[in-house]
N, C-alpha and C positions, 0 to 999 in steps of 0.2 A: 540611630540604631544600626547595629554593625548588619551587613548583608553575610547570610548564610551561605558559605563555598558551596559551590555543586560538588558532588558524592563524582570520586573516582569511577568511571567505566571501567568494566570487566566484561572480557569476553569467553563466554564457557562453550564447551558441548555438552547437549542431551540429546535425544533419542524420542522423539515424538512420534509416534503413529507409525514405529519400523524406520523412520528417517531421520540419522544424525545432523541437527543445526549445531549451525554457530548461534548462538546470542548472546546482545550487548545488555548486562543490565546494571541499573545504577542505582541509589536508592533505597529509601525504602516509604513506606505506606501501602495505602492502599494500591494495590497494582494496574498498570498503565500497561497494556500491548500494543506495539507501534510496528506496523507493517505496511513495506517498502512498495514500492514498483518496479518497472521497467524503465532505463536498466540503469538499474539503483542496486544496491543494499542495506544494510540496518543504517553505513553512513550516512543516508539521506535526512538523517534526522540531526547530525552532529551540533547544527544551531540553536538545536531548541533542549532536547536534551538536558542539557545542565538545569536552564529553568526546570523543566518539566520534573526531573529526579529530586528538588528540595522538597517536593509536596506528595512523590508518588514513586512508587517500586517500578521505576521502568525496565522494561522486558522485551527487547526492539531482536527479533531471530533475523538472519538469512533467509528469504524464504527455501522452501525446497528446489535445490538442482540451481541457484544462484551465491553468489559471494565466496565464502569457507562452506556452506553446507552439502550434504552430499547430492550426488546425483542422478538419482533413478531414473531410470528409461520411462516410468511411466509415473502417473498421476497426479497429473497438472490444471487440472480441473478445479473448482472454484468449491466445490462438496470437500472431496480430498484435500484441501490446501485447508478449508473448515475443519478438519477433521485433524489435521497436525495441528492448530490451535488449540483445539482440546485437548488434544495430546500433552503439550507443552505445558500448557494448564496443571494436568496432571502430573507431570513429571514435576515441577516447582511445587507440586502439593497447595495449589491455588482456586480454592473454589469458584471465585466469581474477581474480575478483572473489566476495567477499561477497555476496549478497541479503537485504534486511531486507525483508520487505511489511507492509503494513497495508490489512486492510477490502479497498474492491474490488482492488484489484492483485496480491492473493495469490493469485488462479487465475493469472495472466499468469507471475508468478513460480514456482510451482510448478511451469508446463509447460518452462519453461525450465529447471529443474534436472533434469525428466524429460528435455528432448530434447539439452541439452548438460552432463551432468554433471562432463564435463572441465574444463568454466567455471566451474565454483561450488568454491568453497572451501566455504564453510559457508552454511547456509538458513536464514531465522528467518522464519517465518511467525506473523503477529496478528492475532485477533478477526476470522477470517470463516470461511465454512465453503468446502469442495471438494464440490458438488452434483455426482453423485451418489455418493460413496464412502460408504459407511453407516458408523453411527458418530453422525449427528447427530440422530436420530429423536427423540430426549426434548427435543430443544430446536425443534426441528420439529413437536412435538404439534399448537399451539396455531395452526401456518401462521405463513408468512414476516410479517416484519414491516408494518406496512400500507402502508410508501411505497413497497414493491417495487410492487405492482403500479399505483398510480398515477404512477411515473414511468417503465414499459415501456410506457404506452399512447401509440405513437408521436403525436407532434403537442402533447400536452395540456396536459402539466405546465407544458412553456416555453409554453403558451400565457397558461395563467390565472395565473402568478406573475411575469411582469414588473410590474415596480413594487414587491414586497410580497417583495424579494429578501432583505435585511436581515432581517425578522417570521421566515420560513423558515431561512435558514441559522442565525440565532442558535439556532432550536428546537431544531437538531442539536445545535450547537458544547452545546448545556444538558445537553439529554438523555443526551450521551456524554462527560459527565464525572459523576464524583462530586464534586468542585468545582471547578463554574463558575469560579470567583475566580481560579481559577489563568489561564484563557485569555484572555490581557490584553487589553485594549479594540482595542488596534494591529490586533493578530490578528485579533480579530474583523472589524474591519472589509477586512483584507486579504482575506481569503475573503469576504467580500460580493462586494468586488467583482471578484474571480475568477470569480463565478457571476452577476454582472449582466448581465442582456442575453437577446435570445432565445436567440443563436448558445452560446453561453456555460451556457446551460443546457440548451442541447439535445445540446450536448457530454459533459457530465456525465451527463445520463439516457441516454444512448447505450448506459453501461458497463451500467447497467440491464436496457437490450435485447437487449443483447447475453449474456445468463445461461443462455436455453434453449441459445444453441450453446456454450458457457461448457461447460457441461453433458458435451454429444455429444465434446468436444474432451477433457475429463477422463477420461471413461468411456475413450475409445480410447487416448487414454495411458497409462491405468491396467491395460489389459487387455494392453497391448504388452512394458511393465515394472516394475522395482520404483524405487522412490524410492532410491540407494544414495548418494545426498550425505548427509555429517551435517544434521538437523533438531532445530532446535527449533520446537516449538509454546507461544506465549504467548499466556494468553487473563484474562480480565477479568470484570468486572461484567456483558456481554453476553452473549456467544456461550459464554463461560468453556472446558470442557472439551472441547468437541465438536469443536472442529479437530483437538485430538491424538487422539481416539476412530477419527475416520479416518484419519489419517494413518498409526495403528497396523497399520492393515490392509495396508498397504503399503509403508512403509517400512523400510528397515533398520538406521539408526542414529537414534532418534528419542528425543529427551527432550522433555516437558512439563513447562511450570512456569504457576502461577497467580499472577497476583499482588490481592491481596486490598486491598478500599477503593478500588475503581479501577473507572472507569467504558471505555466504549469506548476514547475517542482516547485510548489508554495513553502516547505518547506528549507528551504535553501535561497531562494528569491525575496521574500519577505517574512524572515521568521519572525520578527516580532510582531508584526498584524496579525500571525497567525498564532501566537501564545496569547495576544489578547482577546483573542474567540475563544481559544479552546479552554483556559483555562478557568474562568467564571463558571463556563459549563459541566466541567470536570468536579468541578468541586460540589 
C-alpha cells in the first residue's frame, strides 16, 4: 500500500484575541492545535508534523510576542495565552480542536480545557509542571531550575544576552535533548534568531514572569473544577512523572505515558516515541 505524502505547510497570519500570529497549518480533518515552548516556535514540531497532518488539520501558531508573531507589551499569562487559543479557534471558524502543549504553554492549554471543555476533543500535555497542584514535590526538592529565576527578574536577562543569543539558546536546544544530533543545524539556528534582539527576548522571559500569576489562575481553576477532557500526560528525561502525579488529582480521564532516552524537547529528540503515544490517543 503506497504511503500517503504529508500535506504542504503553510504559514498564515490571523488575528486572535487583538494579536497577530504566524501559524503553520497543514492538513486537513479533524483539527489538531500544537503549541510551542521556550524557546521554541511552531518549528518544534517540524518531525512530527507530516505524520500528524495525514490524519488531522494541524494548526501549530507562534505563540504571542515569539517567532513571526507580534509583540505586545503585555499579556503573557497562561489565562490570556487561553484566551488567543480561542481566539484562533474562532478566527479558522473551528468549534472544537485537539490541544497538544509543550514546556511553557501547557498552563495556557490547560486553562483552556478547564474553561471551554466543549472545545477540546483530546489534551496532551508535555514536560512541564501545573504550579500549584501537588504532585510535583520530589522534583521540586532541589528548587526550580536556575534560569527561572534569572529570566523573571524583569529588565535583565534581555539586557546582558544581546549579542551572546546563539552561546544561550544552543545551551538549551543541548541540554533538552538526549541527542543533540538530531536538532539539525537549520533549526538551530532558526530559533537563534527567534530570540535575537532585546524585544525578542523580552518576549520570551515574559512567559517567565508571568508564573507567580500562572500559579493564582491554576489554583482558581482548579478549585472551581475538575479536568473532564480526556488527558494524556507525557513526560521525559526532565520533568518525567510529575505532570501526570498532578494532574491525577484532578482529573477525570487521564493516562500517562513516559517515554524513555529522551531528553526535554520530546518532540525533536524522539519524535517517533512520541507519534506513537499520541496518536492512538488522538484518534
Amino acid at each position: 500500500m503506497p504511503v500517503r505524502a504529508a500535506p504542504q505547510v503553510q504559514v498564515v497570519r490571523t488575528t486572535a484575541n487583538s494579536v497577530e500570529l504566524a501559524v503553520a497549518v497543514a492538513g486537513s480533518g479533524p483539527a489538531l492545535v500544537l503549541l510551542h515552548g521556550w524557546p521554541h516556535t511552531h518549528r518544534v514540531w517540524d518531525e512530527v508534523v507530516p505524520a500528524l497532518s495525514r490524519e488531522h488539520r494541524v494548526i501549530a501558531p507562534d505563540l504571542r510576542g515569539l517567532g513571526d508573531s507580534a509583540r505586545p507589551r503585555e499579556g503573557y499569562d497562561a489565562a490570556t495565552i487561553a484566551a488567543d487559543i480561542a481566539g484562533l479557534l474562532d478566527a479558522l471558524e473551528l468549534p472544537t480542536a485537539a490541544v497538544m502543549a509543550l514546556d511553557a504553554s501547557v498552563p495556557a492549554a490547560f486553562l483552556f480545557a478547564m474553561g471551554h471543555p466543549e472545545r477540546v476533543r483530546r489534551l496532551v500535555l508535555m514536560e512541564s509542571l501545573l504550579t500549584p497542584l501537588t504532585g510535583a514535590e520530589e522534583f521540586l526538592a532541589a528548587g526550580p531550575p536556575w534560569w527561572f529565576g534569572f529570566h523573571a527578574v524583569a529588565g535583565l536577562a534581555e539586557t546582558v544576552l544581546p549579542g551572546h543569543e546563539a552561546e544561550y539558546i544552543n545551551w538549551f536546544l543541548t541540554a533538552g535533548t538526549s541527542h543533540p544530533d538530531r536538532v539539525p543545524a537549520e533549526l538551530r539556528a532558526a530559533f537563534v534568531r527567534a530570540y535575537t534582539g532585546t524585544e525578542s527576548l523580552r518576549s520570551g522571559f515574559a512567559y517567565y514572569r508571568a508564573m507567580p500569576e500562572n500559579a493564582r489562575q491554576i489554583a482558581a481553576a482548579a478549585a472551581a473544577a475538575r479536568l473532564r477532557v480526556p488527558t494524556l500526560a507525557v513526560g521525559a528525561g526532565s520533568v518525567g512523572p510529575a505532570l501526570h502525579r498532578q494532574l491525577s488529582t484532578i482529573a477525570d480521564d487521564l493516562t500517562g505515558h513516559l517515554i524513555p532516552d529522551c531528553g526535554h524537547i520530546i518532540p525533536l529528540d524522539r519524535p517517533d516515541a512520541l507519534l506513537a503515544a499520541v496518536m492512538p490517543f488522538l484518534r
